[in-house]
C-alpha positions in Angstrom: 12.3 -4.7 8.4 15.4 -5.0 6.1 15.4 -6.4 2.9 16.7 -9.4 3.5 14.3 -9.9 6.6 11.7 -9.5 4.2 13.3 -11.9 1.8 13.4 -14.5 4.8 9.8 -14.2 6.0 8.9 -15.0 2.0 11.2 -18.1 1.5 9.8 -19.3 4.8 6.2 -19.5 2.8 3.4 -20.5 5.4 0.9 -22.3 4.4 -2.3 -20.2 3.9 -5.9 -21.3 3.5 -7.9 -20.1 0.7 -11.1 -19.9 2.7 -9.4 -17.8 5.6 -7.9 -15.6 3.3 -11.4 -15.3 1.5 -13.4 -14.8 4.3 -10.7 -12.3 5.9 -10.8 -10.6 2.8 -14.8 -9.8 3.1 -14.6 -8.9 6.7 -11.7 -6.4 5.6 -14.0 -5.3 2.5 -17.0 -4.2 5.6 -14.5 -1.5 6.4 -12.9 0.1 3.4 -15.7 -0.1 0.7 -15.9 3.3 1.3 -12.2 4.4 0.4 -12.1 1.5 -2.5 -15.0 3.4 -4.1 -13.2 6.8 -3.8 -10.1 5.0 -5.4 -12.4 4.3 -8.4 -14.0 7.2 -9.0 -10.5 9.4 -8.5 -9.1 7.4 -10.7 -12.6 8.0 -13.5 -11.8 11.7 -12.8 -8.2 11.7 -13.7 -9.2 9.5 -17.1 -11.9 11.4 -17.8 -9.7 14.9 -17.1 -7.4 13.3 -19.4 -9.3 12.2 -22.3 -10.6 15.7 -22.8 -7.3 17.1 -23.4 -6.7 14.3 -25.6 -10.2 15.6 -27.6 -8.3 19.6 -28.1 -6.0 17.8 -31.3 -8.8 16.0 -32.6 -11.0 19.2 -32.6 -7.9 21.5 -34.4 -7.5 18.4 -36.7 -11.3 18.6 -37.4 -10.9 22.6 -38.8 -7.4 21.7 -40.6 -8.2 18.4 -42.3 -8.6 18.2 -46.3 -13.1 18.9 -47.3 -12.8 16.0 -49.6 -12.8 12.3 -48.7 -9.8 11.8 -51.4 -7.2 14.7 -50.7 -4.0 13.8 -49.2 -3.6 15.3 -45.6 -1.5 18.3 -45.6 1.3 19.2 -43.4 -1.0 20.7 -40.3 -3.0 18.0 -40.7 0.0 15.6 -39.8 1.2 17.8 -37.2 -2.0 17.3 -35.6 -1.8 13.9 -35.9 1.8 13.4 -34.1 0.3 15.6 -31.3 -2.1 13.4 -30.8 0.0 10.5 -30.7 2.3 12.2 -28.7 -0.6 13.0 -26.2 -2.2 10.0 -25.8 1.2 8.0 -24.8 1.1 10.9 -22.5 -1.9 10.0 -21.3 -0.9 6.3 -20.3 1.6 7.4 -18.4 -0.2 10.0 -16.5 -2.7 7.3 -15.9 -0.4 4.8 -15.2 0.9 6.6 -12.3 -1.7 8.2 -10.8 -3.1 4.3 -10.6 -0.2 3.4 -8.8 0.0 5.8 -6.4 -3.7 5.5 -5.4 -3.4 1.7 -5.3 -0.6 2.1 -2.9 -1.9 4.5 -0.7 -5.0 2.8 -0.6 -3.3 -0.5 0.6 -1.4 1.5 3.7 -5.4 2.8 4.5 -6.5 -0.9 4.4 -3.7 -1.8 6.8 -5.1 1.8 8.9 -8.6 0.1 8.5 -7.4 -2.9 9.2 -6.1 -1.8 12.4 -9.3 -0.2 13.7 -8.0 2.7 13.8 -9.9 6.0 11.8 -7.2 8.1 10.7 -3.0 8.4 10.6 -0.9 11.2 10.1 0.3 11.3 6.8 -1.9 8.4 5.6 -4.7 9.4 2.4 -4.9 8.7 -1.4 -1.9 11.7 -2.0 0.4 10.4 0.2 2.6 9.0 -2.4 2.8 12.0 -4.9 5.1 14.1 -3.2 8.4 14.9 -4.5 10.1 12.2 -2.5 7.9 9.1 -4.2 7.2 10.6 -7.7 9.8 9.4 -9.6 9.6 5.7 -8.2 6.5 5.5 -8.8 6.7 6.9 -12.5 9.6 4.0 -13.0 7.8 1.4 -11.1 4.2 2.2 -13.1 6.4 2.3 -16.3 8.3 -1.1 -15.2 5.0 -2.6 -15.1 3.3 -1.8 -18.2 6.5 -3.4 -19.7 6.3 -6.6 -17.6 2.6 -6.4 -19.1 4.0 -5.6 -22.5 6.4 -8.2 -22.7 4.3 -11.0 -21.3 1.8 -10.3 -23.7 4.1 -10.8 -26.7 5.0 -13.9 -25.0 2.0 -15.8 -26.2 -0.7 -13.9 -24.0 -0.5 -16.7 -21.2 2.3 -15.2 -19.2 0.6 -12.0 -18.7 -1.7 -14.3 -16.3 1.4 -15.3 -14.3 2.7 -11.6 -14.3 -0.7 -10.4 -12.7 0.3 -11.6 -9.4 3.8 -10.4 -8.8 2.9 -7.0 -10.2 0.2 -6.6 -7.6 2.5 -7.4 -4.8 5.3 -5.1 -5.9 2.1 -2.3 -5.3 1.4 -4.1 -1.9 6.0 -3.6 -1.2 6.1 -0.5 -2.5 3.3 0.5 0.1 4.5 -0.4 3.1 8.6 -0.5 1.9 8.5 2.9 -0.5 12.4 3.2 0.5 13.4 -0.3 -1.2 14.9 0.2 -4.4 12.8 -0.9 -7.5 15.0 -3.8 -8.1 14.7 -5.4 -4.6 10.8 -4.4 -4.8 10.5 -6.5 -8.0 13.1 -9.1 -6.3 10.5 -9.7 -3.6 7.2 -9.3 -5.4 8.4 -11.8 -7.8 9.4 -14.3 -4.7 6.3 -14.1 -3.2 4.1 -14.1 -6.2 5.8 -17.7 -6.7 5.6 -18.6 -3.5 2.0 -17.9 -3.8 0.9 -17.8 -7.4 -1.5 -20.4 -7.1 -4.0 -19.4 -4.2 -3.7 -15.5 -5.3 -4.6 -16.1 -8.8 -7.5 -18.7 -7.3 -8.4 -15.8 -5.1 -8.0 -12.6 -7.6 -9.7 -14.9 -10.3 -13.1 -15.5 -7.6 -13.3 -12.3 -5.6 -13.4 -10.6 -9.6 -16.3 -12.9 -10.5 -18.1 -12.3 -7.8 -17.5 -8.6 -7.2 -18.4 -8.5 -11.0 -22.2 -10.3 -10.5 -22.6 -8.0 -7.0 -22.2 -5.1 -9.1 -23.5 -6.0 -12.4 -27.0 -6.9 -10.2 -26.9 -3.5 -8.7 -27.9 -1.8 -11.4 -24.1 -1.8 -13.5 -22.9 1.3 -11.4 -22.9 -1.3 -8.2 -19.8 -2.4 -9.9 -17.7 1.0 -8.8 -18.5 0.0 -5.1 -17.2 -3.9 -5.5 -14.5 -4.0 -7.7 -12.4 -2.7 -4.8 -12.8 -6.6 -3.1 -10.3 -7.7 -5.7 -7.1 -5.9 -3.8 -8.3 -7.5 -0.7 -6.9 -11.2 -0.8 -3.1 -10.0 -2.0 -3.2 -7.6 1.2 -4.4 -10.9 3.2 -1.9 -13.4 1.6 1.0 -10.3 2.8 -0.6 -10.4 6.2 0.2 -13.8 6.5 3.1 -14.7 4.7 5.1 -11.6 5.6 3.4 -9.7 8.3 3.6 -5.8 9.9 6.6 -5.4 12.8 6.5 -2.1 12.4 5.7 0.3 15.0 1.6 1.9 15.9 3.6 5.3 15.2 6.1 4.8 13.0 3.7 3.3 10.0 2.3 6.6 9.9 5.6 8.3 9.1 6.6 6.4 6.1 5.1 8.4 3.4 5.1 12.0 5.3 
C-alpha cells in the first residue's frame, strides 16, 4: 500500500464499535500474553542493564567527593557530576529506542498471532535493530519524546491528546518501516483524529483494568497484563486501515 492509499483508507474513517474493538482486543490478548510479557521483562533488562552503568559515576563520585558536609566540590568531583549527567541522557535514549523497537516488532507478532500462524521468517522482538531500521527508529523514539516534551509544556492536557497519535505512528512504522518519518507522523496524526475519542476511551479502560488484574495477582500479575493496553490501537488499525499485503511478503519487511 502507498502512502497515499494509506492516507485514503484513514480519511474514509469507518465507524468502529467500542465493544467490538474491546472484545477483539481480549480474544487477541488469549494469544500473545505470552510475547507481551517477554516485551516487558526485555525491556526491565535493558533498564535495569542500564541503571547500573549509570551507578559506576556515582560510585567514583563517592571516593572523590569533599569528607566534610561544608567543602566546596572540587574539580573531579564536577567531572563526575557532568558524566553522570551525560550518562543518564544517554540512558533515555538507549531506553527510548530499544522501547520502540520492541513495541514495533511486537505489533508485526500480534498481526503473526493474529493470523494463526506460529512463526514468520524474519519476524521476533530484534527485527527492527538492524542496520537498515536503527537510525529511524533512534529519530522516530527521539521525535516522540519531544511531542511528549512539548505537549507537556503546553499546560499538561495535550500530552493526553498526543498519547494516541504517538502510539499509532508505532503501529505505521511496524507494518510501513519504509515510509519516511514525516509521512509516518502525517498518518498517525490523521488517524489518531479520526479516532481520538474511542482509542483514548479504550487505552484509558483496557489500562484500568489490566492495572486491577495485575495489582490482584499478587503486584507482579501486572508484568503479564499491562501488554492488553497495545491491543485496541492494533484493533482500531485493523479496521480503519486494514492488511493487503501478501501471506509472504509481510514476513519480508523487516529481513
Amino acid at each position: 500500500m502507498t502512502f497515499p492509499q494509506l492516507l485514503e483508507k484513514i480519511q474514509r474513517n469507518p465507524s468502529v464499535d467500542f465493544g467490538n474493538v474491546f472484545s477483539d482486543a481480549f480474544n487477541l490478548y488469549q494469544k500473545v500474553w505470552l510475547q507481551g510479557l517477554l516485551l516487558q521483562l526485555l525491556g526491565i533488562l535493558v533498564q535495569y542493564g542500564m541503571s547500573m552503568i549509570l551507578y559506576i559515576p556515582l560510585l567514583v563520585l563517592g571516593f572523590v567527593a569533599p569528607d566534610q558536609p561544608g567543602e566546596d566540590l572540587n574539580g573531579a568531583s564536577i567531572f563526575i557530576l557532568i558524566v553522570f549527567v551525560v550518562m543518564y541522557l544517554v540512558m533515555i535514549v538507549v531506553l527510548a529506542t530499544f522501547n520502540f523497537g520492541l513495541q514495533a516488532a511486537f505489533y508485526r507478532i500480534v498481526r503473526m498471532k493474529d493470523r494463526n500462524k506460529k512463526t514468520e521468517k524474519g519476524v521476533n522482538f530484534g527485527m527492527f535493530f538492524k542496520k537498515k531500521h536503527l537510525k529511524k527508529i533512534f529519530i522516530l523514539s527521539m521525535a516522540h519524546i519531544g511531542i511528549s516534551i512539548l505537549a507537556v509544556m503546553l499546560c499538561i492536557l495535550p500530552i493526553f491528546y498526543v498519547l494516541i497519535p504517538l502510539q499509532f505512528a508505532i503501529i505505521i512504522f511496524a507494518f510501513y518501516p519504509d515510509l519516511s518519518i514525516n509521512d509516518i507522523y502525517k498518518a498517525a496524526f490523521k488517524l489518531g483524529n479520526a479516532k481520538w475519542g474511542i482509542a483514548f476511551g479504550l487505552m484509558l479502560v483496557s489500562g484500568i483494568l489490566a492495572g486491577l488484574v495485575g495489582l490482584l495477582a499478587c503486584v507482579i500479575g501486572i508484568y503479564f497484563t499491562i501488554s492488553f493496553v497495545y491491543l485496541p490501537g492494533y484493533i482500531i488499525y485493523k479496521e480503519v486501515v486494514g492488511f493487503y499485503e501478501d501471506e509472504d511478503v509481510i514476513a519480508q519487511i523487516g529481513a
